[in-house]
SERO-414803 format. One line per field, with one value per residue: residue in one letter; x, y, z of N, C-alpha, C in turn. Coordinates in nm, 4 decimals. Each point is the difference from the previous one (the first is absolute). Layout:
BEGIN
code <- [A|...]
n.px <- [X|...]
n.py <- [Y|...]
n.pz <- [Z|...]
ca.px <- [X|...]
ca.py <- [Y|...]
ca.pz <- [Z|...]
c.px <- [X|...]
c.py <- [Y|...]
c.pz <- [Z|...]
This chain:
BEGIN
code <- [X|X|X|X|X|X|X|X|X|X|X|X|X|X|X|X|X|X|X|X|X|X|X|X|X|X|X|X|X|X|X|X|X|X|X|X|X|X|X|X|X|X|X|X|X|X|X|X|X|X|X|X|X|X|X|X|X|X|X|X|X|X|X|X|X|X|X|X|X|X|X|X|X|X|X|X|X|X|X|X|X|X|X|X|X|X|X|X|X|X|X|X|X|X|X|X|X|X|X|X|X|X|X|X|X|X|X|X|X|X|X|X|X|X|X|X|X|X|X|X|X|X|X|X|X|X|X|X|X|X|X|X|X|X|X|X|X|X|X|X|X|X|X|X|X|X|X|X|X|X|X|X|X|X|X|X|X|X|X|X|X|X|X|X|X|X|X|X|X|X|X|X|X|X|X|X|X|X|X|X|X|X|X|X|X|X|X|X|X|X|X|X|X|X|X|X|X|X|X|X|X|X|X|X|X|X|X|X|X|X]
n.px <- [-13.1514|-0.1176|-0.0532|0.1397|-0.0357|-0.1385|-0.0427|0.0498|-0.1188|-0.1267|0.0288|0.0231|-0.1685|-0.0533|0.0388|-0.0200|-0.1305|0.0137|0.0793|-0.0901|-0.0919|0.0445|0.0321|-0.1471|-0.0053|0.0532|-0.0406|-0.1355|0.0056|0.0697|-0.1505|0.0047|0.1059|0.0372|-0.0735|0.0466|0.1074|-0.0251|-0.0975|0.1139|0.0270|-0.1356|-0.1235|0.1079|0.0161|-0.1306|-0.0193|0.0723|-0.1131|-0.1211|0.0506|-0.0977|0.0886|-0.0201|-0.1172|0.1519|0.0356|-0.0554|0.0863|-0.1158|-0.1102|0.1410|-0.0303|-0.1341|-0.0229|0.1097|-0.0561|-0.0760|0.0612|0.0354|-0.1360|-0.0149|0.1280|-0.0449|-0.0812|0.1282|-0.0200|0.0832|-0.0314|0.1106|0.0088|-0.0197|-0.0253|0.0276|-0.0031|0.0085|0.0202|-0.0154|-0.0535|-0.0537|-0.0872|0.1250|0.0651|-0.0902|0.1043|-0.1349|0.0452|0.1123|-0.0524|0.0275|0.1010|-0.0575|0.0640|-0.0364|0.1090|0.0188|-0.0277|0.0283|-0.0363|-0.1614|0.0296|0.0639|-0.1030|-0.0468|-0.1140|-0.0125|-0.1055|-0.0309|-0.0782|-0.0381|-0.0454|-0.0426|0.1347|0.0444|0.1027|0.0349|0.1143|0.0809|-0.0557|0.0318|0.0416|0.0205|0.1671|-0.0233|-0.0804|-0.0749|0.0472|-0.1576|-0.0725|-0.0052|-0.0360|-0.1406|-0.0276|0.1207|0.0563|0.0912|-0.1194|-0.0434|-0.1283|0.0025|0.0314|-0.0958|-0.1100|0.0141|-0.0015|-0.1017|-0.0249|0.0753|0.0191|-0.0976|-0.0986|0.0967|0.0461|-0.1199|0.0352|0.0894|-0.1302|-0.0144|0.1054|-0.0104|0.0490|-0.1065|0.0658|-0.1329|0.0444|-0.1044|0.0881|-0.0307|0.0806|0.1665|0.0168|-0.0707|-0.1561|0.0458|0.0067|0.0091|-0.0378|0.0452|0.1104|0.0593|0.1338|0.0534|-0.0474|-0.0870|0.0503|-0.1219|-0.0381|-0.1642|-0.0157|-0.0928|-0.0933|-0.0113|0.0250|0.0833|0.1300|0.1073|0.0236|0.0753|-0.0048|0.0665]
n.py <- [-19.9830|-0.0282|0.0019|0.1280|0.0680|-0.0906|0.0427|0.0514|-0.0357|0.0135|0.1087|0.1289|-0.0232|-0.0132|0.0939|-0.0236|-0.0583|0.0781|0.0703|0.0225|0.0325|0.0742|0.0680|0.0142|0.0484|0.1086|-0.0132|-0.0438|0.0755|0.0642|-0.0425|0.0147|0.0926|0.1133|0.0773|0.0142|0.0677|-0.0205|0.0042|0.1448|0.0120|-0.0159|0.1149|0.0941|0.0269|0.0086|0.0914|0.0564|0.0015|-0.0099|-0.0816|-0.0389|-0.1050|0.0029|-0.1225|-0.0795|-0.0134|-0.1040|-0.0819|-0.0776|0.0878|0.0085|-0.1282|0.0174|0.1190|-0.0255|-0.1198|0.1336|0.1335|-0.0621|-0.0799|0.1673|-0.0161|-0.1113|-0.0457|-0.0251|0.0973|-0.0214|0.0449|0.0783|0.1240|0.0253|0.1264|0.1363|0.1440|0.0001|0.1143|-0.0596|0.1010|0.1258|0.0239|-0.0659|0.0201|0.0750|-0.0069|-0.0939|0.0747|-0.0313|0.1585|-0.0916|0.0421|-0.0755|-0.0626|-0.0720|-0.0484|0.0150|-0.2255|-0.0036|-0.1887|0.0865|0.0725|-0.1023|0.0244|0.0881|0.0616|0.1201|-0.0370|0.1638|-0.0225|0.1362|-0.0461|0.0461|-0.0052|-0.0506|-0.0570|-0.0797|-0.1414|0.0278|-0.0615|-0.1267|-0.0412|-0.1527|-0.0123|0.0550|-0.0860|0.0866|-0.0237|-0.0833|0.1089|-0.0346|0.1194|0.0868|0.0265|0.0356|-0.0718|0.0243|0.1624|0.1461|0.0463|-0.1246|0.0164|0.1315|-0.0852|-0.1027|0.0537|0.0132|-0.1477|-0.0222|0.1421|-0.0061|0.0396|-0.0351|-0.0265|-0.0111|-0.0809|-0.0991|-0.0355|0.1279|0.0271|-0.1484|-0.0614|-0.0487|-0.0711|0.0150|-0.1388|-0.0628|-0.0982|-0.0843|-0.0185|-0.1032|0.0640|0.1120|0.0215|0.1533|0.0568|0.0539|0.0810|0.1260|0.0134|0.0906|0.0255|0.0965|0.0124|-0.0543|-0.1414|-0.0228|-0.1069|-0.0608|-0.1059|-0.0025|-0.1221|-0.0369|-0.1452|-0.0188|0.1031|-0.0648|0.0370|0.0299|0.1193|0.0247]
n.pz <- [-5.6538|0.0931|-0.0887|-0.0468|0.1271|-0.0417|-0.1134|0.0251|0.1124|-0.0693|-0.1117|0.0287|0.0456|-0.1247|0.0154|0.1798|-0.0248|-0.1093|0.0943|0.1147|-0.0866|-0.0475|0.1277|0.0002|-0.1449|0.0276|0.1107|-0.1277|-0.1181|0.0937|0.0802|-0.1065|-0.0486|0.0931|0.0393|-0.1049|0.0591|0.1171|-0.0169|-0.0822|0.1170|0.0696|-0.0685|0.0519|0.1398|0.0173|-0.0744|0.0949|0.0998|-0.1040|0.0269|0.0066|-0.0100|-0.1051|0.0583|0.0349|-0.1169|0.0528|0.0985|0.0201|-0.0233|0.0817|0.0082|0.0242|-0.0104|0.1073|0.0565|0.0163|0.0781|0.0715|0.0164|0.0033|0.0657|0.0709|-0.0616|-0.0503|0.0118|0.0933|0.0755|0.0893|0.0363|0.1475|-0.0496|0.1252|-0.0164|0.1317|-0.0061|0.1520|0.0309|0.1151|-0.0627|-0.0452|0.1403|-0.0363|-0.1092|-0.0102|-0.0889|-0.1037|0.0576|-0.0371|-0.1328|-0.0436|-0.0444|-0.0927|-0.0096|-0.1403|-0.0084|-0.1650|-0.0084|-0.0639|0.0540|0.0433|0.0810|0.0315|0.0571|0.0256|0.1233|-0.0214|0.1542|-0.0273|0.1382|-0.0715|-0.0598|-0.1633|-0.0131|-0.1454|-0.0115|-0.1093|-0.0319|0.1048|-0.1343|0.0853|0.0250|0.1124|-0.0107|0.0969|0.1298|0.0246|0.0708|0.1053|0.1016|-0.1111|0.1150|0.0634|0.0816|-0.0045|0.0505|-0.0599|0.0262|-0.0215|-0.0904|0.0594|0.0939|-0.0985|-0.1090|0.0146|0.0623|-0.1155|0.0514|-0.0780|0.1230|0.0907|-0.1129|-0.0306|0.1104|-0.0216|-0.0943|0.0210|-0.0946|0.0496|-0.0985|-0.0295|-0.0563|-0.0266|-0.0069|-0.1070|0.0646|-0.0555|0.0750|-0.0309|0.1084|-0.0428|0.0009|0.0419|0.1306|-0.0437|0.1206|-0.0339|0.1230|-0.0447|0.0152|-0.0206|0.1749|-0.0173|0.0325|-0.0100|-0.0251|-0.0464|0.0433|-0.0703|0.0855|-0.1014|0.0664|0.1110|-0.0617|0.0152|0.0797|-0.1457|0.0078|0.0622]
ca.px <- [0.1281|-0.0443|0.0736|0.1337|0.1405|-0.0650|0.0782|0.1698|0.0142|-0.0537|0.1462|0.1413|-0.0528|-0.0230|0.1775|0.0016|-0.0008|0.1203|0.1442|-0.0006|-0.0234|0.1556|0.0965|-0.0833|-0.0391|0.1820|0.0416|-0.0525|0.1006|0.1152|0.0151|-0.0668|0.1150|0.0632|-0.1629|-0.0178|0.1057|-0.0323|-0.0844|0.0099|0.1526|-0.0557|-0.0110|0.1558|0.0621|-0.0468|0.0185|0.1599|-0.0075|-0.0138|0.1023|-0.0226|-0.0311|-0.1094|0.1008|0.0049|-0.0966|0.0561|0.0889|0.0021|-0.0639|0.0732|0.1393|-0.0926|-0.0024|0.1675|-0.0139|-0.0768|0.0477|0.1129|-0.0519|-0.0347|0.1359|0.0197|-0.0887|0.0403|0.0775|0.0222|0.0372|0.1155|0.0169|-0.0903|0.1011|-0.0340|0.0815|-0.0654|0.0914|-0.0792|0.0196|-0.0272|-0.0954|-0.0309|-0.0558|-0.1432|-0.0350|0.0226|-0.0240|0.0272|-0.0647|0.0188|-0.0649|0.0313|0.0622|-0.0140|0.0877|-0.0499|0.0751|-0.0649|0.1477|0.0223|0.0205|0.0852|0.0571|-0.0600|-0.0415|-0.0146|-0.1139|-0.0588|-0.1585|-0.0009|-0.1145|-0.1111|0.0653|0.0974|0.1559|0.1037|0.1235|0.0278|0.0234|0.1750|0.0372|0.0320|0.0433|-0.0767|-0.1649|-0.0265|-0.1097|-0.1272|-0.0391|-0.0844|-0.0999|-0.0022|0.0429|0.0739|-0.0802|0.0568|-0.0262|0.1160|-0.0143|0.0529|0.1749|0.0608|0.0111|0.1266|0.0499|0.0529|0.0405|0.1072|0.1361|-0.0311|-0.0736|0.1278|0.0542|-0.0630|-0.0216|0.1613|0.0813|-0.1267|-0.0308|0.0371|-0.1179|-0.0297|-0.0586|-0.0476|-0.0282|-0.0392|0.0510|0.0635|0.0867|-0.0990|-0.0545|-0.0912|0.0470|0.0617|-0.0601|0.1484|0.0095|0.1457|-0.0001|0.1304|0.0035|0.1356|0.1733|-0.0659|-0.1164|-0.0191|-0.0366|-0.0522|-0.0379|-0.1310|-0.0379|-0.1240|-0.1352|0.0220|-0.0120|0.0995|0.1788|0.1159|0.1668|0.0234]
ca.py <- [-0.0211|-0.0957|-0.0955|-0.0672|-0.0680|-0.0774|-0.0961|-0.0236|-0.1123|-0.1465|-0.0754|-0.0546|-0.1531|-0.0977|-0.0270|-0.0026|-0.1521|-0.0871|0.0305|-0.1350|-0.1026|0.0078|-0.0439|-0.1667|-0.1008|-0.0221|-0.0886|-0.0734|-0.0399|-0.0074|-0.1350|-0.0949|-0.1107|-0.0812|-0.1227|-0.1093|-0.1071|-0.1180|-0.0670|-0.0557|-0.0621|-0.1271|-0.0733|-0.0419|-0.1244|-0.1321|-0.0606|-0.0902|-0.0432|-0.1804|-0.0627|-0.1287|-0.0684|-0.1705|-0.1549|-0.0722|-0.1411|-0.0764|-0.0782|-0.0995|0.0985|0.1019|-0.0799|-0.0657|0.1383|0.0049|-0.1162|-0.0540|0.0337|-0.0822|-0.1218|0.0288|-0.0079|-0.1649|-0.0776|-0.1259|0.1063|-0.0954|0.0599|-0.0520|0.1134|0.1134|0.1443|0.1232|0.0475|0.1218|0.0779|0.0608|0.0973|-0.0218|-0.1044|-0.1742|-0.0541|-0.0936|-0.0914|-0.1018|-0.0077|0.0963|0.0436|-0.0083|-0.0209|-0.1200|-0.0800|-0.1109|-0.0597|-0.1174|-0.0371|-0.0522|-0.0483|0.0061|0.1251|-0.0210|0.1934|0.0466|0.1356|0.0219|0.1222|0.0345|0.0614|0.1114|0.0737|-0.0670|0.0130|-0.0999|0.0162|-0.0924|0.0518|-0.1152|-0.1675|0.0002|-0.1754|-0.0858|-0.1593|-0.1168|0.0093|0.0409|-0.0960|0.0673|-0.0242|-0.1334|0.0775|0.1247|0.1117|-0.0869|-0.0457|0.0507|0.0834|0.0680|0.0438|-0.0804|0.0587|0.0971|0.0121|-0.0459|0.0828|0.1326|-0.0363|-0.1126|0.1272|0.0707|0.1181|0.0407|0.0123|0.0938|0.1531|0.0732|0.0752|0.0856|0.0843|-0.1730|-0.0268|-0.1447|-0.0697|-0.1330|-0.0857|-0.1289|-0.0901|-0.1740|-0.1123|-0.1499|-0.0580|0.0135|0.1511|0.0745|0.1411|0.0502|0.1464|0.0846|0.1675|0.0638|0.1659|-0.0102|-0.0079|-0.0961|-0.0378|-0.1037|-0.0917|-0.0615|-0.1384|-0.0951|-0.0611|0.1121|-0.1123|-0.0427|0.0943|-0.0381|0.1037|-0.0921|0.0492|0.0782]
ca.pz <- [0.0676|0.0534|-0.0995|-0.0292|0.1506|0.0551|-0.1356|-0.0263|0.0833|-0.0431|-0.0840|0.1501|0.0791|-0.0897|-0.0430|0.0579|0.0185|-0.0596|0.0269|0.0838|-0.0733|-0.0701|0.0937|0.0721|-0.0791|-0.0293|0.1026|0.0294|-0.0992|0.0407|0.0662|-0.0838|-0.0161|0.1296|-0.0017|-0.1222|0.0096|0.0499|-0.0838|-0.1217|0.0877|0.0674|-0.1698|-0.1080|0.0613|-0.0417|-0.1380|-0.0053|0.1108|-0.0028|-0.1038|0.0302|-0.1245|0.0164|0.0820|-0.1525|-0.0482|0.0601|-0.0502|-0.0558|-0.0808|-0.1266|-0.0764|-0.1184|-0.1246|-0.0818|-0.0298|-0.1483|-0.1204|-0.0724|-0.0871|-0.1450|-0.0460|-0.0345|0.1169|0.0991|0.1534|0.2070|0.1144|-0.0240|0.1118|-0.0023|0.0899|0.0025|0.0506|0.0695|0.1195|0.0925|0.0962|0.1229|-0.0579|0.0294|0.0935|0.0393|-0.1389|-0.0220|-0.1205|-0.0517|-0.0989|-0.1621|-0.1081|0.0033|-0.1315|-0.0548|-0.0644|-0.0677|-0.0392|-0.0859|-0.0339|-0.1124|-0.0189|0.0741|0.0333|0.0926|0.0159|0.1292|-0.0196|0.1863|0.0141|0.0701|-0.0446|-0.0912|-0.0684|-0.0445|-0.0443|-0.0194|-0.0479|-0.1372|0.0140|0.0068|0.0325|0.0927|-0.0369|0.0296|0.0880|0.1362|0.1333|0.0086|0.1474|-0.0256|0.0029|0.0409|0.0890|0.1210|0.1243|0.0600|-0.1205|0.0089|0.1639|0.0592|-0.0440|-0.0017|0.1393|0.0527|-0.0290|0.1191|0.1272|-0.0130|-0.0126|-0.0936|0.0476|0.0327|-0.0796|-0.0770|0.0745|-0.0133|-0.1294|-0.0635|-0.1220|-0.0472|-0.0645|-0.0078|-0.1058|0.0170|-0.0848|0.0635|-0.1012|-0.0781|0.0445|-0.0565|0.1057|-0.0353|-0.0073|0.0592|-0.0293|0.0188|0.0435|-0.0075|0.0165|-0.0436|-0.0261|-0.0759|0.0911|0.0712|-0.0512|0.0986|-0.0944|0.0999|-0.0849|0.0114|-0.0982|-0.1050|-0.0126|0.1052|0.1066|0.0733|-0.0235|0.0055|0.0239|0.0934]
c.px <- [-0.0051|-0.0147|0.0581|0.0465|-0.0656|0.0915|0.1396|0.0667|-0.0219|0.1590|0.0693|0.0132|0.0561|0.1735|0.0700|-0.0317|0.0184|0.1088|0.0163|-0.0381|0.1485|0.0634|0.0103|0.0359|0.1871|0.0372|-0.0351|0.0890|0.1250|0.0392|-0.1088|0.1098|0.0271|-0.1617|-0.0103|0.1573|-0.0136|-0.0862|0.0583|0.1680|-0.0608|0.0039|0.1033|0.0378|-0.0444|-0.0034|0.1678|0.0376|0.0105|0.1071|0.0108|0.0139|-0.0993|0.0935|0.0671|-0.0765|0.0566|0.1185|-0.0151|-0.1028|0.0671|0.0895|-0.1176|-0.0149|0.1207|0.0179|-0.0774|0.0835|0.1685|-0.0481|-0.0209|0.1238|0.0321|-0.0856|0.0467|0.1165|-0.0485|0.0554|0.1244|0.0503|-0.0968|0.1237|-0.0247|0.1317|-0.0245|0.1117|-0.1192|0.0120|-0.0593|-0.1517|0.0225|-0.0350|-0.1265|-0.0754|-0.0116|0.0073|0.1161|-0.0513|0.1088|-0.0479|0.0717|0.0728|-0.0338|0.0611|-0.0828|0.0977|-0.0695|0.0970|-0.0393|0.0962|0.1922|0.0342|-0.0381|-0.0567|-0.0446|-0.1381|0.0041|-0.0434|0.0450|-0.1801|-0.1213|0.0984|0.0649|0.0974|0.0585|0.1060|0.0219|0.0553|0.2063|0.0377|0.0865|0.0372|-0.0604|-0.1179|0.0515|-0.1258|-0.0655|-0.0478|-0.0980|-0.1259|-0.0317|-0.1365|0.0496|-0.0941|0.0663|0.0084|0.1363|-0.0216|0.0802|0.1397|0.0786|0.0195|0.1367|0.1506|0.0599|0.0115|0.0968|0.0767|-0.0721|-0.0094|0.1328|0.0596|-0.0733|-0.0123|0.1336|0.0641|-0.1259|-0.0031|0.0206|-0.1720|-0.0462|-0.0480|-0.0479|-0.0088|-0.0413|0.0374|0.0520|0.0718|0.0022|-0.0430|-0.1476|-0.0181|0.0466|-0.0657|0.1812|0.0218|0.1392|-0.0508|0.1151|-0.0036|0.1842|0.1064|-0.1142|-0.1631|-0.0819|-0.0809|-0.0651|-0.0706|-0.1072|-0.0598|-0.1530|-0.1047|-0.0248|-0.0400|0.1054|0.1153|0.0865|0.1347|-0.0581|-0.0079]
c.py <- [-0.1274|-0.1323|-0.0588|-0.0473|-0.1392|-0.0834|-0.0151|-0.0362|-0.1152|-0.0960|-0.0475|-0.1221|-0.0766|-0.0133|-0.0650|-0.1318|-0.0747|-0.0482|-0.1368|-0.1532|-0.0751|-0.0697|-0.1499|-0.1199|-0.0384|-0.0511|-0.1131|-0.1328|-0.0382|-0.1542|-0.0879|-0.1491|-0.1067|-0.1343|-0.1116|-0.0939|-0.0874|-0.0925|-0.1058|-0.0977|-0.1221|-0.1323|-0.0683|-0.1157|-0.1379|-0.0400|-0.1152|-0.1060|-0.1825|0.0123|-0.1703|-0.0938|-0.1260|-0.0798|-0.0396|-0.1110|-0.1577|-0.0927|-0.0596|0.0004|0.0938|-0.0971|-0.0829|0.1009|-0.0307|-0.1221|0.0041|0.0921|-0.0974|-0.0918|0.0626|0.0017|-0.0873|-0.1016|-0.0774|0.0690|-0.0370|0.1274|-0.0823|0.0823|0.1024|0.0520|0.1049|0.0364|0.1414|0.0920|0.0382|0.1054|-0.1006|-0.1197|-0.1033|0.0044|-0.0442|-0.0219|-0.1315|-0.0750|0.0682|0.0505|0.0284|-0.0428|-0.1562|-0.0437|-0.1208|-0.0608|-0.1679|-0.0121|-0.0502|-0.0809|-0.0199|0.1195|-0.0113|0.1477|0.0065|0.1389|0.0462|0.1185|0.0021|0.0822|0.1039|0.0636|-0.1113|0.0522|-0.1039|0.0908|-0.0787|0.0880|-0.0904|-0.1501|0.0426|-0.1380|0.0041|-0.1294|-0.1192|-0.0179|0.0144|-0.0799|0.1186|-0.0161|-0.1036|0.0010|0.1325|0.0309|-0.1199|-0.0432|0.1111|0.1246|0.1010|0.0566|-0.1039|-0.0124|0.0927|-0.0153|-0.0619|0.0232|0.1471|-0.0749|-0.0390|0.0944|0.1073|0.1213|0.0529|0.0405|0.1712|0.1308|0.0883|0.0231|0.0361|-0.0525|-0.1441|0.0191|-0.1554|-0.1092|-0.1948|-0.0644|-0.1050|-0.0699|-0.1062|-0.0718|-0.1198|-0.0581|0.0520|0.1979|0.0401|0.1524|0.0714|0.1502|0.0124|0.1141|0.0704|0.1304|-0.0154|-0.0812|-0.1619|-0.1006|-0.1263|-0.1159|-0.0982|-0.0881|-0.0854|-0.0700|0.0576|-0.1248|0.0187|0.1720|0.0315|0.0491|-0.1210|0.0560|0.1374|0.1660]
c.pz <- [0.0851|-0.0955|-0.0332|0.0704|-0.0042|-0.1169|0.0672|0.1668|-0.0455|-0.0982|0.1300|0.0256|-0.1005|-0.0176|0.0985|-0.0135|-0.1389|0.0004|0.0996|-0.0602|-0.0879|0.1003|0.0839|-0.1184|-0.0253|0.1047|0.0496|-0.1134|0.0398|0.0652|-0.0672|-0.0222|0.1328|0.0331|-0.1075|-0.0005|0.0934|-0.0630|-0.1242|0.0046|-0.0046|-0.0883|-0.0984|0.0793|-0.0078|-0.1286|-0.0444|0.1198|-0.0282|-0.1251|-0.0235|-0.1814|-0.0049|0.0319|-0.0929|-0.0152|0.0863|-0.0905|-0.1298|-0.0907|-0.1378|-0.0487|-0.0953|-0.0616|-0.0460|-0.1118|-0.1838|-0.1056|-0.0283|-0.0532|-0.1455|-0.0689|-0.0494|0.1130|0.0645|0.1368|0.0596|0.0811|0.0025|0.1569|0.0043|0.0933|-0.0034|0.1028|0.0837|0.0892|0.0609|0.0905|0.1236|0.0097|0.0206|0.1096|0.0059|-0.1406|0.0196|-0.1357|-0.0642|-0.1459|-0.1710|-0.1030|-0.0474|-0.1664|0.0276|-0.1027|-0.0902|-0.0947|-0.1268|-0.0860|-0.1591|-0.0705|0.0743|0.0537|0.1808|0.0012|0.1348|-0.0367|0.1453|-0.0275|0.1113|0.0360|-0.0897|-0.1597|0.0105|-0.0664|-0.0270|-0.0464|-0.1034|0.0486|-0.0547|-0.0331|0.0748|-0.0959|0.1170|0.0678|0.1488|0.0148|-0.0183|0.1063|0.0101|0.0538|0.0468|0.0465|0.0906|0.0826|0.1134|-0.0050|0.0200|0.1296|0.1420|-0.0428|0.0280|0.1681|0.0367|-0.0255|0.1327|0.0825|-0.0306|-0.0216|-0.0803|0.0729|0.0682|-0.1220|-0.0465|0.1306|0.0302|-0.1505|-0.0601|-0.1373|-0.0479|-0.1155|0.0126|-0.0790|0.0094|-0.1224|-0.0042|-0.1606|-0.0182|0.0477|0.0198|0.1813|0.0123|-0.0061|0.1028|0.0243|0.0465|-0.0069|0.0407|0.0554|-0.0259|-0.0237|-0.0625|0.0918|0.0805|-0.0851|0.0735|-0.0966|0.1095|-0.1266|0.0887|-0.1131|-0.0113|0.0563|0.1534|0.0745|0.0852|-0.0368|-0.0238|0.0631|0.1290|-0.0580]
């Protein structure tokens, strides 16, 4: 009799600390999740955190890659305009640079045409050669003396940065191009109801117009 009563404490026990075992390991389960989401939050966030793109390629760097695939068009292509076109958010302010993708406009008078390639990045992009009834002035030199970083300063002193801070959504477009007084860097700011137009010389540096 002493026995049995001994056996069937001993189960009791054993049932007894299975049961807790059960209960410890389900509550232990329970905050397995909550303990591993921070962690795996952390992990996610940074994974979307850098969003950073490569530099672009410089000025005057992406108009000799641009430069060879229009010579394979016709070797005898002249730079003729360089242009890009940017809507800036809050950034410009302390852009000294505007970060775009650049066109390169060529002139080939075997081909009486013109083509345009731009460089996005370490990527080329042409577009189909367009004849032209007549030859376009060729710049007379590339990379300016006058660069675009030094275009764009004056540019904002000459109305540009007023302009861009009372019309958010103004986009901006720079051009550097041909004229028979010589080249020109010629930035536009505009939006549908306002526009502002600033003129320099591409050798000197010097604001021609207000």
């Amino acid at each position: 009799m002493k026995n049995e009563r001994w056996i069937f404490y001993a189960v009791g026990l054993v049932l007894l600390l299975l049961v807790g075992a059960a209960l410890v390991w389900g509550a232990l389960s329970g905050r397995l999740p909550q303990l591993a989401n921070p962690g795996a939050q952390d992990a996610a966030a940074q994974s979307v955190l850098w969003t950073g793109l490569a530099p672009p390629i410089d000025f005057a760097a992406a108009e000799q890659a641009a430069q060879v695939k229009a010579q394979s068009w016709a070797t005898d292509a002249t730079l003729i305009r360089v242009e890009a076109t940017w809507r800036p958010t809050g950034e410009w302010i302390t852009t000294e640079s505007p970060p775009v993708s650049w066109t390169y406009i060529y002139y080939a008078a075997s081909e009486s045409a013109v083509k345009s390639v731009s460089m996005r990045g370490e990527q080329l992009f042409e577009t189909p050669a367009t004849t032209v009834p007549n030859q376009p002035l060729s710049l007379s030199a590339f990379p300016p003396a006058a660069t675009v970083e030094s275009a764009w300063l004056t540019f904002r002193a000459a109305g540009g940065e007023e302009f861009l801070k009372t019309n958010e959504n103004a986009a901006v477009q720079l051009q550097l191009q041909a004229t028979p007084e010589g080249d020109r860097w010629v930035i536009s700011a505009f939006n549908p109801t306002a526009k502002l137009r600033v003129t320099i010389d591409a050798t000197t540096g010097l604001l021609l117009n207000p």
